[in-house]
C-alpha positions in Angstrom: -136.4 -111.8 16.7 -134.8 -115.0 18.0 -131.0 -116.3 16.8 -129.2 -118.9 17.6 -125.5 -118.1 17.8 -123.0 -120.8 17.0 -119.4 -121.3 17.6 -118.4 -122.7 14.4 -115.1 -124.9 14.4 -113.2 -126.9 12.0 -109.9 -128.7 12.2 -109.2 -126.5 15.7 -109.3 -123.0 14.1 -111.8 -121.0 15.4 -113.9 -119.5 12.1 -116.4 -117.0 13.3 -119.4 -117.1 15.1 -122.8 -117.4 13.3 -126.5 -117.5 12.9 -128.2 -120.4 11.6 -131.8 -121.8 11.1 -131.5 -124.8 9.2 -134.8 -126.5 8.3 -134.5 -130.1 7.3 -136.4 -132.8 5.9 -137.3 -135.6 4.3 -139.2 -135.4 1.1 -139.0 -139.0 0.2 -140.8 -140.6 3.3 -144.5 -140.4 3.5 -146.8 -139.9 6.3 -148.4 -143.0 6.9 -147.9 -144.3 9.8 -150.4 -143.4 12.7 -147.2 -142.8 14.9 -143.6 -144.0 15.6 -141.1 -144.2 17.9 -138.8 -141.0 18.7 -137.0 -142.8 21.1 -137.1 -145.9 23.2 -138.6 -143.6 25.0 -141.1 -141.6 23.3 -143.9 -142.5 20.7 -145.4 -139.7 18.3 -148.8 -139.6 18.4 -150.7 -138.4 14.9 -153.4 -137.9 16.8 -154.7 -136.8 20.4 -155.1 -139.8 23.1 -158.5 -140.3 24.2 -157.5 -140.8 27.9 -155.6 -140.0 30.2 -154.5 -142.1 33.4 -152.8 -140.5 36.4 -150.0 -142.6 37.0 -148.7 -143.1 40.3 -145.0 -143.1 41.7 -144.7 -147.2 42.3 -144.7 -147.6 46.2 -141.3 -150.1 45.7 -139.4 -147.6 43.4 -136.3 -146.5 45.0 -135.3 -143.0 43.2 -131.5 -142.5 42.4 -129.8 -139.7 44.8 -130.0 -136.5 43.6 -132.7 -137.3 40.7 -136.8 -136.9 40.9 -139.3 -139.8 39.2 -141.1 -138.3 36.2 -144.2 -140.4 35.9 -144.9 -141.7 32.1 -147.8 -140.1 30.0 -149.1 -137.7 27.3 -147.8 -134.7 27.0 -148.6 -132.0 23.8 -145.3 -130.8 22.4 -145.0 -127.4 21.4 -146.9 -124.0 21.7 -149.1 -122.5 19.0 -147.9 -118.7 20.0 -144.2 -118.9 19.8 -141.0 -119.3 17.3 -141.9 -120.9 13.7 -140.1 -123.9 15.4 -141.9 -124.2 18.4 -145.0 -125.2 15.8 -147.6 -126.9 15.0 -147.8 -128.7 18.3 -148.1 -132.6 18.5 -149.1 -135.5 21.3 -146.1 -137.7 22.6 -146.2 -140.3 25.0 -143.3 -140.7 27.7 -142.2 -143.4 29.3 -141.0 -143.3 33.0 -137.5 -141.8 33.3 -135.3 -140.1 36.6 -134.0 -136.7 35.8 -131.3 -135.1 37.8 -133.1 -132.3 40.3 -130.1 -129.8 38.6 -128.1 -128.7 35.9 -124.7 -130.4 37.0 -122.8 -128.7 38.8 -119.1 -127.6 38.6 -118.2 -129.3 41.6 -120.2 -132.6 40.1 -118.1 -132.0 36.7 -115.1 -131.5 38.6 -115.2 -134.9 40.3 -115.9 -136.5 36.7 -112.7 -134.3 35.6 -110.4 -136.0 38.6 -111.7 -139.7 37.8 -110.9 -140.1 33.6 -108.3 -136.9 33.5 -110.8 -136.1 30.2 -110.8 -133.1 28.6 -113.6 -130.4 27.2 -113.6 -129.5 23.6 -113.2 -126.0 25.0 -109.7 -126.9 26.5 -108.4 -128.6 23.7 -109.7 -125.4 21.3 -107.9 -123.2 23.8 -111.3 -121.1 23.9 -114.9 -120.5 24.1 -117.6 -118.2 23.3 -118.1 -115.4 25.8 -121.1 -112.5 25.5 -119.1 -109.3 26.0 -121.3 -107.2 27.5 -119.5 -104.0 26.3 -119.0 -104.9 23.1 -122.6 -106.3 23.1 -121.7 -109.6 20.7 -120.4 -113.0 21.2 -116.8 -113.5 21.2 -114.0 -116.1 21.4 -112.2 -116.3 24.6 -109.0 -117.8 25.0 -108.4 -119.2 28.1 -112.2 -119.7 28.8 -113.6 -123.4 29.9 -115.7 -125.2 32.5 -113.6 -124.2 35.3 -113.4 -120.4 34.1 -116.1 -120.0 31.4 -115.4 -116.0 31.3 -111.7 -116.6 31.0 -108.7 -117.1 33.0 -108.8 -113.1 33.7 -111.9 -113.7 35.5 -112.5 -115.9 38.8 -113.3 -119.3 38.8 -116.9 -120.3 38.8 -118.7 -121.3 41.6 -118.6 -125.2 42.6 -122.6 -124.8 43.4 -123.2 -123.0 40.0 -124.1 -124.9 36.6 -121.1 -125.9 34.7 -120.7 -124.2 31.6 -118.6 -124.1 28.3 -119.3 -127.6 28.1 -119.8 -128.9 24.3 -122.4 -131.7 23.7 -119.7 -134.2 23.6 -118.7 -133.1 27.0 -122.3 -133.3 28.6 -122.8 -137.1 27.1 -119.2 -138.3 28.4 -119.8 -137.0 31.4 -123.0 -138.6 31.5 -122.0 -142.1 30.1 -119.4 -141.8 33.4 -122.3 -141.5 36.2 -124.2 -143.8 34.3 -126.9 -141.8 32.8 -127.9 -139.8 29.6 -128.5 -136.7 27.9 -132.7 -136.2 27.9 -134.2 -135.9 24.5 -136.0 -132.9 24.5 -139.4 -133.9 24.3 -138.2 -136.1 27.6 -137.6 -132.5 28.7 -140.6 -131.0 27.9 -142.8 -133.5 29.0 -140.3 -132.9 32.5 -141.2 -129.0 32.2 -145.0 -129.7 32.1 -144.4 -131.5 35.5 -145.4 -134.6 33.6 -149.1 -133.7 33.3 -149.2 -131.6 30.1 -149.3 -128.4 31.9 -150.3 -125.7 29.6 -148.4 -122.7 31.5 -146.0 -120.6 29.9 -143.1 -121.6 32.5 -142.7 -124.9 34.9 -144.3 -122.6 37.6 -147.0 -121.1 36.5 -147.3 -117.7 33.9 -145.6 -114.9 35.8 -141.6 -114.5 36.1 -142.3 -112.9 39.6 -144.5 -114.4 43.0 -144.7 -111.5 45.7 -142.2 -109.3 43.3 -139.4 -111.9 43.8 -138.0 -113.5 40.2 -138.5 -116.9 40.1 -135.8 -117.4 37.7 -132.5 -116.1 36.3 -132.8 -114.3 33.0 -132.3 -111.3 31.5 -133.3 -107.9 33.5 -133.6 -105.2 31.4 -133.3 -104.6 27.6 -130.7 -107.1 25.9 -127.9 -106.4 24.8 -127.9 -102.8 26.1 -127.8 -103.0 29.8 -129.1 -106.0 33.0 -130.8 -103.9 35.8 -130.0 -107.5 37.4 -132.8 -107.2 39.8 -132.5 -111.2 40.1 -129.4 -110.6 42.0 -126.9 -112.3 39.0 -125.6 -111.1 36.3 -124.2 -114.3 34.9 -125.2 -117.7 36.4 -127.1 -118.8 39.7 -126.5 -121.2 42.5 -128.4 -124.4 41.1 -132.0 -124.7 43.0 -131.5 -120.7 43.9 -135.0 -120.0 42.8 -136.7 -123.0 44.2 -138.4 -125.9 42.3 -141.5 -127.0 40.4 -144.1 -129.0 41.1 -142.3 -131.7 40.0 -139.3 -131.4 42.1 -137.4 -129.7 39.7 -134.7 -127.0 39.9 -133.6 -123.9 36.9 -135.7 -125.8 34.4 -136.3 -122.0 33.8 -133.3 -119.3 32.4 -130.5 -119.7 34.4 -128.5 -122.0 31.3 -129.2 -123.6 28.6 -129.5 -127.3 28.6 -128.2 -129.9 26.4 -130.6 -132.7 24.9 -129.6 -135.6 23.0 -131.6 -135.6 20.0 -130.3 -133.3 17.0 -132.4 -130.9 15.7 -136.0 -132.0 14.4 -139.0 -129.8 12.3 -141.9 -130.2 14.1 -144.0 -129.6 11.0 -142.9 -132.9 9.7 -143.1 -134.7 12.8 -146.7 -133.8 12.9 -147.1 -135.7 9.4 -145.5 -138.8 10.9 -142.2 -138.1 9.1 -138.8 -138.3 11.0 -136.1 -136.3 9.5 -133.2 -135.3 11.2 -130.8 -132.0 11.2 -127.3 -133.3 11.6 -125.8 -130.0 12.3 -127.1 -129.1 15.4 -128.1 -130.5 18.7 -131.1 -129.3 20.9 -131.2 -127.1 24.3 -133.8 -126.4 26.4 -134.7 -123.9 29.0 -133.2 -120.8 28.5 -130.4 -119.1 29.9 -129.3 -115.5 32.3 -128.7 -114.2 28.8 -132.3 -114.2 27.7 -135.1 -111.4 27.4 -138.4 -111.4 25.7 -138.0 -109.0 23.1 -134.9 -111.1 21.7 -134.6 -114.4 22.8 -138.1 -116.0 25.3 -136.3 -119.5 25.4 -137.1 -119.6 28.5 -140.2 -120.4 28.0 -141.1 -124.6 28.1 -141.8 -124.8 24.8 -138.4 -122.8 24.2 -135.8 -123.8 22.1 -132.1 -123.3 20.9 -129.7 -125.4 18.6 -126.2 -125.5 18.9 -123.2 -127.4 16.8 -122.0 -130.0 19.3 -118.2 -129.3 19.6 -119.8 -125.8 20.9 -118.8 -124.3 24.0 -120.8 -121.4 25.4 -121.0 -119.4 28.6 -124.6 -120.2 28.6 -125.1 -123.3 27.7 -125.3 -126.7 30.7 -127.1 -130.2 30.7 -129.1 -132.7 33.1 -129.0 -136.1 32.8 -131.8 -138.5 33.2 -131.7 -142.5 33.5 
């Protein structure tokens, strides 16, 4: 069974940490349109397109450093054999969008760190949440933030690794500083199906394993009782460690969860044409090292995980796009 733990904060005293599943919605509004906009760049489609047209990279577009060109198009939202939330699956159409090849880094963060002098929600708590592996549970751990996300007792995390215990608030000002944004997570999705509505249960393909090598960082073993880390890492990887998918894309699969823009929507009323919104949490995508089938298969493309934004988790990155 899947939960989403949360780091629950209010007026800078740390409460407890929790498990949510809010549904939310919006009884007054009625399904009538045929479909509507997500996002400036999505439309919901009520129904299925009747073609599809392979759409080309333009032979003049130049492509930001660092980023890949997802091509525009229709892309099915969802998966009909996963959580409650990951259904009933509906069409989107995408617009054209860059997305960052990685997670950022802590390197990348640490340059945006040095420019504005900002700082994370994590630092200013004076903590953030940390899976203690003996314990087996979530924790609060002083000390711990981007630049040491298992604490101060621990060493600093690698400059080539994802940056971590960074809330949503974090992710989006560090974005708005290289001139870019947060996905939304259909943007994502439609990103994860290598923009051509692949059906496969991960970016690459159906297996975790090619020629019994992982192809991602997750969860070896049974969670939370012990990691036979046969992906070589316990906690995070070196960004584009396990190569990248068809698209040109890097730990779209386990590795850390990714922040999206949009807060938290019920696919069952999207599907009737109805917008309502969750205000308490935000979206990830992706999955993270912490994840395992029999508890939590985010990792998966349809996957997904909500999160309070002022939370900051071990687990838990973000892409931009532009």
């Amino acid at each position: 069974m899947f939960f989403c733990f949360l780091l629950v904060k209010m007026k800078n005293i740390p409460l407890l940490i929790v498990t949510l599943l809010v549904f939310a919605c919006n009884s007054e509004k009625k399904a009538e349109q045929t479909s509507f906009d997500f996002s400036p760049t999505v439309k919901i489609l009520k129904e299925a397109p009747t073609s599809f047209l392979k759409q080309e990279i333009p032979k003049t577009l130049v492509i930001p450093t660092g980023m890949v060109y997802v091509p525009g198009g229709y892309t099915q939202i969802g998966t009909t054999d996963g959580m409650d939330f990951e259904r009933p699956m509906f069409w989107a159409e995408v617009k054209p969008f860059f997305m960052d090849i990685s997670p950022v880094t802590v390197a990348q963060f640490r340059e945006f760190i040095k420019a504005t002098n900002y700082k994370t929600y994590a630092e200013n708590f004076g903590d953030g949440g940390f899976f203690d592996k003996d314990m087996k549970g979530w924790t609060l751990k002083k000390g711990a933030n981007w630049e040491y996300p298992l604490g101060k007792d621990q060493a600093k995390a690698p400059d080539n690794h994802p940056v971590t215990q960074v809330s949503w608030y974090d992710a989006v000002a560090y974005a708005k500083w290289a001139g870019k944004r947060l996905p939304s997570e259909i943007e994502w999705e439609h990103a994860a199906r290598n923009a051509t509505n692949d059906r496969t249960i991960y970016p690459f393909g159906n297996d975790l394993k090619k020629d019994g090598k992982p192809l991602a960082n997750t969860w070896n073993g049974v969670f939370p009782d012990y990691n036979k880390n046969t992906d070589g890492f316990f906690y995070t990887s070196p960004v584009g460690y396990f190569g990248k998918t068809k698209l040109g894309l890097t730990d779209m699969t386990g590795n850390v969860w990714q922040w999206c823009d949009n807060w938290k929507i019920n696919y069952a009323e999207i599907a009737k044409g109805i917008m309502p919104t969750d205000t308490l949490e935000k979206v990830e995508k992706g999955g993270s090292f912490l994840c395992e089938p029999g508890w939590c298969h985010g990792y998966r493309v349809s996957g997904r995980s909500f999160t309070s934004p002022e939370t900051s988790l071990m687990h838990v990155g973000f892409r931009c796009v532009k």
